[in-house]
LUMKE-771363 format. One record per residue: x, y, z of N, C-alpha, C in turn; residue in one letter. Coordinates in nm, 4 decimals, always signed. Layout:
! LUMKE-771363
[atom [X Y Z] [X Y Z] [X Y Z] 'a']
...
END
This chain:
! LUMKE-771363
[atom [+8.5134 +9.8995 +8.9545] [+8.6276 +9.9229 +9.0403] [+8.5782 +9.9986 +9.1625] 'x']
[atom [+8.6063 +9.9613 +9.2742] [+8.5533 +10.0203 +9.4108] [+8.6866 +10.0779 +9.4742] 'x']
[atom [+8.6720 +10.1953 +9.4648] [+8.8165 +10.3011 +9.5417] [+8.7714 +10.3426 +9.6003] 'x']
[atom [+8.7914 +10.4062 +9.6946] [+8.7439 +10.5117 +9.8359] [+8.8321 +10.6072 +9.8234] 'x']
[atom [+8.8038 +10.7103 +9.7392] [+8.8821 +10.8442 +9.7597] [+8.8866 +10.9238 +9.9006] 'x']
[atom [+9.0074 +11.0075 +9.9423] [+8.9766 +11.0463 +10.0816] [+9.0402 +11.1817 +10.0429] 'x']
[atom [+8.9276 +11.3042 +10.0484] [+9.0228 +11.4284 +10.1331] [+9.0591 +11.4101 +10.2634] 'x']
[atom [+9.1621 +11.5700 +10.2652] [+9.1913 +11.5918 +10.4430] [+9.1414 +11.6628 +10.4566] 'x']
[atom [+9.0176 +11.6800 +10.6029] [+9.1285 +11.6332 +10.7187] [+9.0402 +11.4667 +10.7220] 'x']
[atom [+9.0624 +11.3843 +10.7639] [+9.0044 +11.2113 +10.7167] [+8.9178 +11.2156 +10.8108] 'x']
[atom [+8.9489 +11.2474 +10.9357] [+8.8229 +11.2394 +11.0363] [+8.8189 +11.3666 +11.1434] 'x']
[atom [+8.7250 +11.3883 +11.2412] [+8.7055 +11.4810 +11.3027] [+8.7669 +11.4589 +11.4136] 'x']
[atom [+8.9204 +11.4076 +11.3881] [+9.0507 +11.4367 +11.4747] [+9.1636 +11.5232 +11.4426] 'x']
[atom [+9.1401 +11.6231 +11.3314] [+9.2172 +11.6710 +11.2785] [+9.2901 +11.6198 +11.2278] 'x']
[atom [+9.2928 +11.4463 +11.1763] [+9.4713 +11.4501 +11.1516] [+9.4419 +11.4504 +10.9826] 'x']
[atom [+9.5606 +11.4803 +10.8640] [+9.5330 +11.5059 +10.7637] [+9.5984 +11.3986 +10.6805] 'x']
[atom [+9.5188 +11.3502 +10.5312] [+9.5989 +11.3256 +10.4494] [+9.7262 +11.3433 +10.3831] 'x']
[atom [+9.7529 +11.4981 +10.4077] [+9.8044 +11.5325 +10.2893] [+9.9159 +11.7067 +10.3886] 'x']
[atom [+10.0413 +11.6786 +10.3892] [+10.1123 +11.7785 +10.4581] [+10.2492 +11.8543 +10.4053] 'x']
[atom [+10.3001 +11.9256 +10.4270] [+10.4289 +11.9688 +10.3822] [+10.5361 +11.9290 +10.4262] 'x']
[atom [+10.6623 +11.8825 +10.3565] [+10.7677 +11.8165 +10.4312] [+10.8688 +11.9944 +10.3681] 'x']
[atom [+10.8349 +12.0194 +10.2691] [+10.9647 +12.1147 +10.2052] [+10.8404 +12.1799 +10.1441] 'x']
[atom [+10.8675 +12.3255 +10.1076] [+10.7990 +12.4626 +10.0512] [+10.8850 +12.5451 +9.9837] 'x']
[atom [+10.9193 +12.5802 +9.8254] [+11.0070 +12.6465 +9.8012] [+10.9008 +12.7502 +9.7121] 'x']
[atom [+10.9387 +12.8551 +9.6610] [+10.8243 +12.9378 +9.5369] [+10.8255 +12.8514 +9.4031] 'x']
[atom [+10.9304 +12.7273 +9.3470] [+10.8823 +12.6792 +9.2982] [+10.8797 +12.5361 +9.2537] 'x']
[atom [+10.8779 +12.4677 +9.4016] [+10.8434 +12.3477 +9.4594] [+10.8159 +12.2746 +9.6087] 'x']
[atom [+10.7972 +12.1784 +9.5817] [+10.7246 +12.1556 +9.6992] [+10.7080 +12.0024 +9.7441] 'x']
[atom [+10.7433 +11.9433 +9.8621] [+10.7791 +11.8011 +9.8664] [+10.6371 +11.7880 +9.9834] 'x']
[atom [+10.5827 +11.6852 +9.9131] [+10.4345 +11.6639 +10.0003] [+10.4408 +11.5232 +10.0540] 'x']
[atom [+10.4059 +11.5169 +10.1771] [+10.3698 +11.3708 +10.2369] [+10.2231 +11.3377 +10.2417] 'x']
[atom [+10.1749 +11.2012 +10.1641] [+10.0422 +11.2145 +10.1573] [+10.0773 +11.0480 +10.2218] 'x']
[atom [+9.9560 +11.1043 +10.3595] [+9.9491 +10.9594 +10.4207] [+9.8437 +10.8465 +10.3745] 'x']
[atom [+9.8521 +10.6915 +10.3848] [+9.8224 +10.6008 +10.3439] [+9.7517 +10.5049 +10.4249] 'x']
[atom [+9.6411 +10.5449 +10.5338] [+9.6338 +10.4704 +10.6303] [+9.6182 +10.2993 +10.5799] 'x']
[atom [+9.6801 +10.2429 +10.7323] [+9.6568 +10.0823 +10.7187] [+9.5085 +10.0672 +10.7371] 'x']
[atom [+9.4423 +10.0806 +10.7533] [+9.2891 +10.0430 +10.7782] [+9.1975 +10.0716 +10.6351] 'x']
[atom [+9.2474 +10.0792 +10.5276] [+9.2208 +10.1067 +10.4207] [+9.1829 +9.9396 +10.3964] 'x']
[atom [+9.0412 +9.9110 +10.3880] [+8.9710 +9.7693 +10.3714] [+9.0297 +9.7456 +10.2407] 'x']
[atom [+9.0668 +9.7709 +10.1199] [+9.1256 +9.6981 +10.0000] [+9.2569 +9.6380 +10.0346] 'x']
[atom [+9.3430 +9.7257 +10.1046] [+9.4597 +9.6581 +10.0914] [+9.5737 +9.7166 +10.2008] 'x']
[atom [+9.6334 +9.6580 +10.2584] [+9.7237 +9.7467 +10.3704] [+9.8352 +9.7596 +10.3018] 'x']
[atom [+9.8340 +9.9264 +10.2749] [+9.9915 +9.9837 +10.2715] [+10.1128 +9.9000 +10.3048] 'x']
[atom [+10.1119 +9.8438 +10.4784] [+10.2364 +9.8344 +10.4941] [+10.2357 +9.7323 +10.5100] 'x']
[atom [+10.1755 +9.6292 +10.4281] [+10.2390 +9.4673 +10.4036] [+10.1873 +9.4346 +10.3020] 'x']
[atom [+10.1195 +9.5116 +10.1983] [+10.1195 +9.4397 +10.0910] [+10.1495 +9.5593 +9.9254] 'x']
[atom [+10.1726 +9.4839 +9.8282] [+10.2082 +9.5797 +9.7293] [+10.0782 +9.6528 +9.6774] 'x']
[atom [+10.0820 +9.7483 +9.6233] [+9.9581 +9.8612 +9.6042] [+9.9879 +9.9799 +9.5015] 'x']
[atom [+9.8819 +9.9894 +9.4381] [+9.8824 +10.0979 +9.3273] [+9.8127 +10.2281 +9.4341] 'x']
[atom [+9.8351 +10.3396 +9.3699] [+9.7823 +10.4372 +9.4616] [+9.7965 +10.5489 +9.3898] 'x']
[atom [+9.6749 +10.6266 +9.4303] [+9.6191 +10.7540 +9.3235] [+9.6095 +10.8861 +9.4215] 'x']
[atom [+9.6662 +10.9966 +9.3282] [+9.6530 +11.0900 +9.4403] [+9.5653 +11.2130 +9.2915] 'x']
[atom [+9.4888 +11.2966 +9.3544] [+9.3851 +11.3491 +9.2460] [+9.3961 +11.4848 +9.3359] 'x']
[atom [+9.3510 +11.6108 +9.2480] [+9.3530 +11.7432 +9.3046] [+9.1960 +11.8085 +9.2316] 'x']
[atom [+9.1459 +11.8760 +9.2772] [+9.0064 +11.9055 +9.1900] [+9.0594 +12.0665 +9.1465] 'x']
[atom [+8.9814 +12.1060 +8.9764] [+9.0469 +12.2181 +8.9402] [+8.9107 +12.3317 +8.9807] 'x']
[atom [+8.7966 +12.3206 +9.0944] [+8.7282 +12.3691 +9.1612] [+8.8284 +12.4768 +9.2839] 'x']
[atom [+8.9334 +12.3763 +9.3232] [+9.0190 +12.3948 +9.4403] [+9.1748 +12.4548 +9.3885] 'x']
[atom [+9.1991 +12.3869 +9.2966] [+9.3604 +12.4193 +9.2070] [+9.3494 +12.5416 +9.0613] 'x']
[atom [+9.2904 +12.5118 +9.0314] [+9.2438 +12.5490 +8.9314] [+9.2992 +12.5298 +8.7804] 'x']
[atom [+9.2233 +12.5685 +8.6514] [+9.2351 +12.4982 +8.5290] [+9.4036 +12.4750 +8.4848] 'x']
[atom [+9.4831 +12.5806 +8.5412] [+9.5981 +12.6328 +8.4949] [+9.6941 +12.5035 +8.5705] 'x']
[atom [+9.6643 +12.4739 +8.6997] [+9.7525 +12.3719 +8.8153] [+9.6583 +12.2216 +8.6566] 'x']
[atom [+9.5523 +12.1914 +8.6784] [+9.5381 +12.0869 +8.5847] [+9.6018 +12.0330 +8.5054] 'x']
[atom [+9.6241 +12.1463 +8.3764] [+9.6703 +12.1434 +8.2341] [+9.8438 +12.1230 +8.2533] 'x']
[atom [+9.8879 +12.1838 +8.3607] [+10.0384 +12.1796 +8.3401] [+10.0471 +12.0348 +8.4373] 'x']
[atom [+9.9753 +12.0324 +8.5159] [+10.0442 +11.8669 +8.5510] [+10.0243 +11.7794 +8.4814] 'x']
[atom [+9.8836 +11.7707 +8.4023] [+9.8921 +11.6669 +8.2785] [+9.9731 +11.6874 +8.1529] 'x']
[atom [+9.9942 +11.7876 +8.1456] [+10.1198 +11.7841 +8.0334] [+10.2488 +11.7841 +8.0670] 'x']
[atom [+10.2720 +11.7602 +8.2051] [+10.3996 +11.7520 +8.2864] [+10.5086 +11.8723 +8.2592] 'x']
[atom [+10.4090 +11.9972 +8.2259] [+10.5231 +12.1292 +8.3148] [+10.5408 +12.1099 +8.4523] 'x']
[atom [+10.4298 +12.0191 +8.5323] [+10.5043 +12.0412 +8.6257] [+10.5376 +11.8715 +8.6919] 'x']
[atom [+10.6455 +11.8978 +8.7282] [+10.7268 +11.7673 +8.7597] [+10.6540 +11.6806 +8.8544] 'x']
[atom [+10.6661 +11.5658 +8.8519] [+10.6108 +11.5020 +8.9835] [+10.7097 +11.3724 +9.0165] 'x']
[atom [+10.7862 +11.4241 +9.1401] [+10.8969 +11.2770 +9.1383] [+10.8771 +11.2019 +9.3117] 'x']
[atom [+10.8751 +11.0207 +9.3162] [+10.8177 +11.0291 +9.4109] [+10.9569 +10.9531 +9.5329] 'x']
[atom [+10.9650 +10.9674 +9.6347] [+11.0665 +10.9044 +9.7267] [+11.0451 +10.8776 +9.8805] 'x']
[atom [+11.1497 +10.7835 +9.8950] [+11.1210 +10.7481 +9.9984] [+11.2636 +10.7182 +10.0635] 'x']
[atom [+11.2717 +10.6132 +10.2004] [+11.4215 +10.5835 +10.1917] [+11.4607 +10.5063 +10.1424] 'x']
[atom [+11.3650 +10.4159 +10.0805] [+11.4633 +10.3965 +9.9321] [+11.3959 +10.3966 +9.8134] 'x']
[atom [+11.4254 +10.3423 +9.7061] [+11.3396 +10.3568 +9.5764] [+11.2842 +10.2536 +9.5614] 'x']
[atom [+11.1376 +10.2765 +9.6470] [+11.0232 +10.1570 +9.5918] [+10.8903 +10.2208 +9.5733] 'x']
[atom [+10.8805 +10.3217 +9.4819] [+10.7588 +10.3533 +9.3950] [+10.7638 +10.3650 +9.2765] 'x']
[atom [+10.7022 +10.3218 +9.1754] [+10.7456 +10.3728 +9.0108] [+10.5705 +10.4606 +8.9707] 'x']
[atom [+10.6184 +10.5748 +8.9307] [+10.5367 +10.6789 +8.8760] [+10.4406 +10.5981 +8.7937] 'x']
[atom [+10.3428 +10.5976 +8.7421] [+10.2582 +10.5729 +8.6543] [+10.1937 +10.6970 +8.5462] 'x']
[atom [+10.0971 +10.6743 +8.5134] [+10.0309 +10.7574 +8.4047] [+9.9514 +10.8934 +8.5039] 'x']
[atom [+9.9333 +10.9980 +8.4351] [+9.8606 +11.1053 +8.5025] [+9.7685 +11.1020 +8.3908] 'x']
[atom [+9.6065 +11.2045 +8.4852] [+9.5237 +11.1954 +8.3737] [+9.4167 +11.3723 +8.4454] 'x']
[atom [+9.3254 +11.4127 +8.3086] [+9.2964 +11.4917 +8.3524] [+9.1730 +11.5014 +8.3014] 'x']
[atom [+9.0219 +11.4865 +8.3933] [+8.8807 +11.4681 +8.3946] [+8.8330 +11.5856 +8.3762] 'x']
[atom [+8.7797 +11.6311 +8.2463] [+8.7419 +11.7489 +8.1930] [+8.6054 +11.7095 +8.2216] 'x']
[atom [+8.5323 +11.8403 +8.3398] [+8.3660 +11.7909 +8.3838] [+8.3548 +11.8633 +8.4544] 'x']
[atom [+8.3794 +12.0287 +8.3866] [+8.2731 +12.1557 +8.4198] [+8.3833 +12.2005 +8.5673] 'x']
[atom [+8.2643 +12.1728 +8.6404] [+8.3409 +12.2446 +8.8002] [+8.3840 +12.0719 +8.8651] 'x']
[atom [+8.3335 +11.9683 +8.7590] [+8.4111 +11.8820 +8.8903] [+8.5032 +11.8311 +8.8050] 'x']
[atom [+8.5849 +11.9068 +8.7083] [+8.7208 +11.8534 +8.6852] [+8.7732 +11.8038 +8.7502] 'x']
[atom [+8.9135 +11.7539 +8.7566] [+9.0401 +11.6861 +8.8750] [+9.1548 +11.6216 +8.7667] 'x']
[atom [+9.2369 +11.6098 +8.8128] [+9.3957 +11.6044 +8.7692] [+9.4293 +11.5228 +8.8606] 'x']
[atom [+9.5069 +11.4049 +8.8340] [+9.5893 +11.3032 +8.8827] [+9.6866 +11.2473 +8.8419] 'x']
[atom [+9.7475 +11.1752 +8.9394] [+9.8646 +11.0294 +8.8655] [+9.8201 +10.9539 +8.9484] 'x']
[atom [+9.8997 +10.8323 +8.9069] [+9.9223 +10.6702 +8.9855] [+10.0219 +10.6119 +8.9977] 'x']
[atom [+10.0559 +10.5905 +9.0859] [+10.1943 +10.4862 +9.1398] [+10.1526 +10.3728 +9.1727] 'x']
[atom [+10.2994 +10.3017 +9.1757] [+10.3012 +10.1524 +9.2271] [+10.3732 +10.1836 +9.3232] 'x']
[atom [+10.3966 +10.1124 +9.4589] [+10.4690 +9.9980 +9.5093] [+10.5228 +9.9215 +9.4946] 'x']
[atom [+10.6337 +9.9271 +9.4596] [+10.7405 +9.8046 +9.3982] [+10.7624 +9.6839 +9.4517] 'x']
[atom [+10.7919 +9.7370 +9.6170] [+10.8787 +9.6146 +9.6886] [+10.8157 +9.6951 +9.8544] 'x']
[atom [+10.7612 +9.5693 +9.9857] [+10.7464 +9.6069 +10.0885] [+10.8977 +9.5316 +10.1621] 'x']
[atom [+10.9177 +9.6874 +10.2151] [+11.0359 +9.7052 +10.2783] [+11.0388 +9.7762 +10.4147] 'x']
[atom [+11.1860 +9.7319 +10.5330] [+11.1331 +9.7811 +10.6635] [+11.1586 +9.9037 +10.6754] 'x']
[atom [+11.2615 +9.9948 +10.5925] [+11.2486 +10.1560 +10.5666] [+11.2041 +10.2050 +10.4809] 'x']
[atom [+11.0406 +10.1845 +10.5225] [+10.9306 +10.2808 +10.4334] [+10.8825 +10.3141 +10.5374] 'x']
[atom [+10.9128 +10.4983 +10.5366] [+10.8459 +10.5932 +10.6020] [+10.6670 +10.5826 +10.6212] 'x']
[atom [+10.6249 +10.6034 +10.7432] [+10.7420 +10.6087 +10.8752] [+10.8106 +10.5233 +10.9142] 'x']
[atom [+10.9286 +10.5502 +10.9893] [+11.0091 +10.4147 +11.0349] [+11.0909 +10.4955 +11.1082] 'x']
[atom [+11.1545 +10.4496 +11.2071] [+11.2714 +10.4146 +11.2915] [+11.3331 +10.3608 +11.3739] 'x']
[atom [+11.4602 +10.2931 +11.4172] [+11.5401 +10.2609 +11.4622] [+11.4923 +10.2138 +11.6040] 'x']
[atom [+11.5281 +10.1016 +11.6057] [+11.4506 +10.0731 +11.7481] [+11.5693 +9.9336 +11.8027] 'x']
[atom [+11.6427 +9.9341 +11.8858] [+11.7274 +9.8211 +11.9587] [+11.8142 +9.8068 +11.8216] 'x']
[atom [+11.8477 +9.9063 +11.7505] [+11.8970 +9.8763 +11.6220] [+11.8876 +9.8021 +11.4650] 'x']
[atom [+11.7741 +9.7993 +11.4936] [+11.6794 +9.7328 +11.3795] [+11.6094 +9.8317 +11.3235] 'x']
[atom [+11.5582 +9.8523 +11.2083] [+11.4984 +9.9361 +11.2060] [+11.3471 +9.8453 +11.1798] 'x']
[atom [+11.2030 +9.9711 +11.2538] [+11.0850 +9.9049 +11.2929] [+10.9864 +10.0199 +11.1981] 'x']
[atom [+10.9199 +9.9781 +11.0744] [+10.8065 +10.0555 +11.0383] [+10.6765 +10.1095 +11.1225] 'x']
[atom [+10.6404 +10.2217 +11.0725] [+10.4703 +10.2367 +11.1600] [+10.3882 +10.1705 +11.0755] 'x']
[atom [+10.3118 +10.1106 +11.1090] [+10.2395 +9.9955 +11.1231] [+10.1453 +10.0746 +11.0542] 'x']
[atom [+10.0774 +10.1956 +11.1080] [+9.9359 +10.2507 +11.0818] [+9.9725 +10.3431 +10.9757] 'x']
[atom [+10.0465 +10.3996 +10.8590] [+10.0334 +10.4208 +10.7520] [+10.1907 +10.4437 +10.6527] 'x']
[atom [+10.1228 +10.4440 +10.5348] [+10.2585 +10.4642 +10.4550] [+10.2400 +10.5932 +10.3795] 'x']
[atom [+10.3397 +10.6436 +10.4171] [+10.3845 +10.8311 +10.4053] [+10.4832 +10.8342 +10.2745] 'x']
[atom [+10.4139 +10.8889 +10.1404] [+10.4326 +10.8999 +10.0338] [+10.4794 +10.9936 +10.0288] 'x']
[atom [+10.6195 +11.0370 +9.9911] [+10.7129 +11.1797 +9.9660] [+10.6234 +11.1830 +9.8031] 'x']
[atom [+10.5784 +11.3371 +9.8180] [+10.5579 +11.3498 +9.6308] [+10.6460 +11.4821 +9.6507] 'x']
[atom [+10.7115 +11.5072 +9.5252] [+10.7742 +11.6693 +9.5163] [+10.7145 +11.7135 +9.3732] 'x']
[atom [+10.7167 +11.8284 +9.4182] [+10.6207 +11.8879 +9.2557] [+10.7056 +11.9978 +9.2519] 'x']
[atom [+10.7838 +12.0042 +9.1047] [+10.8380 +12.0928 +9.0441] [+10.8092 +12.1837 +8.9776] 'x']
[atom [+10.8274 +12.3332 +8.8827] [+10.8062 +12.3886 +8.8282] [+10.6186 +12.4685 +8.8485] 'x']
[atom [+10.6676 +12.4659 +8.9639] [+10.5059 +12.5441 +9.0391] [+10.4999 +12.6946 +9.0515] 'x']
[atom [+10.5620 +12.7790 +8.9813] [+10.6493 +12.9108 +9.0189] [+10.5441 +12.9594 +8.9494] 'x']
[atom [+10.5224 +12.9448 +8.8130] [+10.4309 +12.9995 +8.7526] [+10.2908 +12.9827 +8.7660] 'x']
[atom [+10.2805 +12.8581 +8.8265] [+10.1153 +12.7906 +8.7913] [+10.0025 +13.0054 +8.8516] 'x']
[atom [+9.8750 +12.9862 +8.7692] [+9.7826 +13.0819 +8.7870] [+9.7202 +12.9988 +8.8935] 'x']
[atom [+9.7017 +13.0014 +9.0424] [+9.6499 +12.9726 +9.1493] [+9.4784 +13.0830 +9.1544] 'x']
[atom [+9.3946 +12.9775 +9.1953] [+9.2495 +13.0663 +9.1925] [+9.2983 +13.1541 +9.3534] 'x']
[atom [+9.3000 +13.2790 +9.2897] [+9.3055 +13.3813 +9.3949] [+9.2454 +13.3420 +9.5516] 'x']
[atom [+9.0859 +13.3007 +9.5818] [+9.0432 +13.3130 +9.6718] [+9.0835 +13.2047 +9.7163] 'x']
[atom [+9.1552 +13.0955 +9.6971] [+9.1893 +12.9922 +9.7704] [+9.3413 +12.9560 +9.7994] 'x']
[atom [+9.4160 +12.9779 +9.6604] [+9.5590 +12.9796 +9.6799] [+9.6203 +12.8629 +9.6669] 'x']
[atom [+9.7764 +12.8511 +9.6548] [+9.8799 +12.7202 +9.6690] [+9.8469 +12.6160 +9.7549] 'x']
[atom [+9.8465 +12.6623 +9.8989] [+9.8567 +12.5656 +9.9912] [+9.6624 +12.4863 +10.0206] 'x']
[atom [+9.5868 +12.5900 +9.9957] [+9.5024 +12.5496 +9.9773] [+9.4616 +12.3752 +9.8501] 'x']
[atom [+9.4990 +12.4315 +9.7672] [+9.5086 +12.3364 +9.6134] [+9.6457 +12.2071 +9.6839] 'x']
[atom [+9.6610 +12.1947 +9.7156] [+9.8031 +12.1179 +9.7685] [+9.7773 +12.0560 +9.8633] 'x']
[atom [+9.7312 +12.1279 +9.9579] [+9.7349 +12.0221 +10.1065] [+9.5424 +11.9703 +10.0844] 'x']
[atom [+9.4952 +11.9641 +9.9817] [+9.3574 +11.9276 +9.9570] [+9.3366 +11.7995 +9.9075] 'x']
[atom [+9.4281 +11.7208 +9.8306] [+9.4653 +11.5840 +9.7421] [+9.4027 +11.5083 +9.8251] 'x']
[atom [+9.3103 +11.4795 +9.6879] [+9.2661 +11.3635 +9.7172] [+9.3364 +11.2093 +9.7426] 'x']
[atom [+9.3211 +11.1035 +9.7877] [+9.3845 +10.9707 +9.7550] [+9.3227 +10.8436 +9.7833] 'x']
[atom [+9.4210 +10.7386 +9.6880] [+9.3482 +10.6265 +9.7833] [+9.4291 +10.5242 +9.7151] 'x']
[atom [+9.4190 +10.3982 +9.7062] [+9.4611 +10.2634 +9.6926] [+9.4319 +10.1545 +9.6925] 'x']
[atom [+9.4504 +10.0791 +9.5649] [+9.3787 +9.9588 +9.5496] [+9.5080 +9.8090 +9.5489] 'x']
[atom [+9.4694 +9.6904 +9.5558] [+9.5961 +9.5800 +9.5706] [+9.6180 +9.5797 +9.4464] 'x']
[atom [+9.7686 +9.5442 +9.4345] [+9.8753 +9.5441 +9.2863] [+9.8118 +9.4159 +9.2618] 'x']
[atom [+9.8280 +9.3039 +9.3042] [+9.8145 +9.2147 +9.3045] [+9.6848 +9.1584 +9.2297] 'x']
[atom [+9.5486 +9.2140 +9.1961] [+9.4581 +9.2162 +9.1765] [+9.4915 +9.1876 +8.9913] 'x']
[atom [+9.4747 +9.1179 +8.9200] [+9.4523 +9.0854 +8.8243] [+9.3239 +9.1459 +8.7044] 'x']
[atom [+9.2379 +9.1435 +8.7781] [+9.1014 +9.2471 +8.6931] [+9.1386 +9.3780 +8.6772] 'x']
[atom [+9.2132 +9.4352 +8.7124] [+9.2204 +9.5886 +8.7523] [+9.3008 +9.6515 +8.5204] 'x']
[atom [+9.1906 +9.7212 +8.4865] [+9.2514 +9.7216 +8.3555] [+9.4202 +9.8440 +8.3705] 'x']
[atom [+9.4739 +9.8089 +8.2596] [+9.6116 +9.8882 +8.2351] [+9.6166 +10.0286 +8.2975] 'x']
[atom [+9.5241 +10.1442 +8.2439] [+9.4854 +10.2447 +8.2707] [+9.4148 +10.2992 +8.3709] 'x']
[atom [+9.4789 +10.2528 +8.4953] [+9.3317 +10.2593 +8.6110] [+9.2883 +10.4051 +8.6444] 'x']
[atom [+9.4246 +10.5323 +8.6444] [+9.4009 +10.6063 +8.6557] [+9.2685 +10.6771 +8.5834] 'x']
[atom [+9.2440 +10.6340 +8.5134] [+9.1000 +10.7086 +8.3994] [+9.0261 +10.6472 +8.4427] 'x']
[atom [+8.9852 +10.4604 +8.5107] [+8.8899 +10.4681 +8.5515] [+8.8579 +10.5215 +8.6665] 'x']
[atom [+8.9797 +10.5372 +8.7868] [+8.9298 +10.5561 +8.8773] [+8.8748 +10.7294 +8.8588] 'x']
[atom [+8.9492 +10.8108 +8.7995] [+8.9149 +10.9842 +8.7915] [+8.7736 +10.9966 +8.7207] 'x']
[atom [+8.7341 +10.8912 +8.6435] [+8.6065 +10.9018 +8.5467] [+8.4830 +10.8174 +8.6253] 'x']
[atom [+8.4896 +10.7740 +8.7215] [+8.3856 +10.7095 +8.8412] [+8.4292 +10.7862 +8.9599] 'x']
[atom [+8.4642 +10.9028 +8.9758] [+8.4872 +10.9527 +9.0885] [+8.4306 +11.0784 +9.0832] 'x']
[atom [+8.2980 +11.1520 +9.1248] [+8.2818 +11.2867 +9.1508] [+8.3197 +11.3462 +9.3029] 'x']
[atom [+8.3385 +11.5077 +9.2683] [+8.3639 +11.5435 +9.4313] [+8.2309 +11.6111 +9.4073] 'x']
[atom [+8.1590 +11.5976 +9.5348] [+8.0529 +11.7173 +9.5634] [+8.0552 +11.8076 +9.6220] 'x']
[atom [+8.1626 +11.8395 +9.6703] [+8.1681 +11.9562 +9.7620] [+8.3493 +11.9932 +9.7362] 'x']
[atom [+8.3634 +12.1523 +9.7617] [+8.5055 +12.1843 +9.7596] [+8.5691 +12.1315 +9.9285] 'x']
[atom [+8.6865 +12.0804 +9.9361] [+8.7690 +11.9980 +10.0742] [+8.7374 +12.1794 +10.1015] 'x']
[atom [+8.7367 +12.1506 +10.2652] [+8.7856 +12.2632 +10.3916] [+8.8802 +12.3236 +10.3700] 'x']
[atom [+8.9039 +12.4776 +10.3924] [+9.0535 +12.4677 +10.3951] [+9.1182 +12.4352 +10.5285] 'x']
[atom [+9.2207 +12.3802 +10.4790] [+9.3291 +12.3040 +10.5531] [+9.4342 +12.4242 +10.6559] 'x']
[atom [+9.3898 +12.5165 +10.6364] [+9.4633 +12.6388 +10.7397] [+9.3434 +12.7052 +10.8164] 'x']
[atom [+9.2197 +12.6716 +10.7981] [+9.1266 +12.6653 +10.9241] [+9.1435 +12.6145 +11.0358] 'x']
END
C-alpha cells in the first residue's frame, strides 16, 4: 500500500494541514485539509478513504490510549453528511507510537467545504477538501508538559487513498499506521 503521510506545515509556504475551527477545555473542532494534488486520488471529484494519525512522541501515551478506546469522541462533519467514521487504531513502537482513525467519503457533493455561493449556485474549492473532525472529552487527557494540546492537535498527520480501489484490505487503518514511521517530532505549529 503506497500512502503519503503529510505533517503541517506541507510546504515552506506556511500553509498548514491541520487548524482550529472551535477550542473549548474539553473539545475541539479541527479542519484538516485534503489537498487536490494528492497523486492517488483527488479529494474533490472522486470518493476516498482518508487517515488522520497523531504520534504519542508529540500527544502523548495518555491522548493515544483514550482515543483508541474512544474516551475520547471523534465525530466528523461537514455541510452535509458525507463521511462515515471508520476503525481507529493504535501502533505500539517505543517513541514512534501513533494513534489514528479512517474515514470514508460517501458521496462527492457541491457543498463540501470549502465552498461558496457564487451567481447563486453554489461552487466548491477545487484545491482541497476541509475535513471538520471534533474531538470530545479532551478535559482530562495528561498532555506531555513541554509540548502541550495545541501542539499534539494542530500536528496530525494525514493522507488518502481511492475508495474505489478494490485491493485495498478491510482494515487499512493498521496497514497504513504499521508501514508508516515518523522520524522526526512535526515543528511546532505556534512557531
Amino acid at each position: 500500500m503506497n500512502v503519503q503521510l503529510k505533517y503541517q506545515p506541507q510546504n515552506g509556504k506556511g500553509e498548514k494541514n491541520t487548524r482550529y475551527l472551535f477550542k473549548s477545555e474539553d473539545s475541539v473542532t479541527l479542519i484538516v485539509k485534503y489537498r487536490s494534488n494528492n497523486r492517488l486520488v483527488n479529494p474533490r471529484t472522486e470518493l476516498y478513504k482518508g487517515f488522520v494519525f497523531w504520534t504519542k512522541d508529540v500527544c502523548g501515551l495518555d491522548f493515544s490510549r483514550k482515543l483508541r478506546n474512544g474516551l475520547i469522541g471523534v465525530h466528523l462533519s461537514d455541510t452535509t453528511d458525507v463521511y462515515k467514521l471508520g476503525d481507529s487504531y493504535f501502533k505500539d513502537d517505543g517513541k514512534r507510537s501513533l494513534v489514528g482513525f479512517e474515514f470514508e467519503l460517501t458521496q462527492v457533493v457541491d457543498k463540501d467545504t470549502p465552498w461558496k455561493f457564487k451567481n447563486g449556485a453554489p461552487l466548491k474549492n477545487m484545491a482541497s477538501d476541509d475535513v471538520q473532525i471534533t474531538l470530545t472529552g479532551i478535559k482530562d487527557v495528561q498532555w506531555i508538559d513541554a509540548k502541550g494540546r495545541d501542539w499534539c492537535l494542530l500536528t496530525a498527520a494525514n493522507a488518502l487513498v481511492p475508495l474505489e480501489d478494490k485491493n485495498w484490505p478491510d482494515h487499512q487503518i493498521m496497514c497504513v499506521a504499521e508501514r508508516k514511521t515518523f522520524w522526526k517530532t512535526p515543528a511546532d505549529p505556534n512557531a
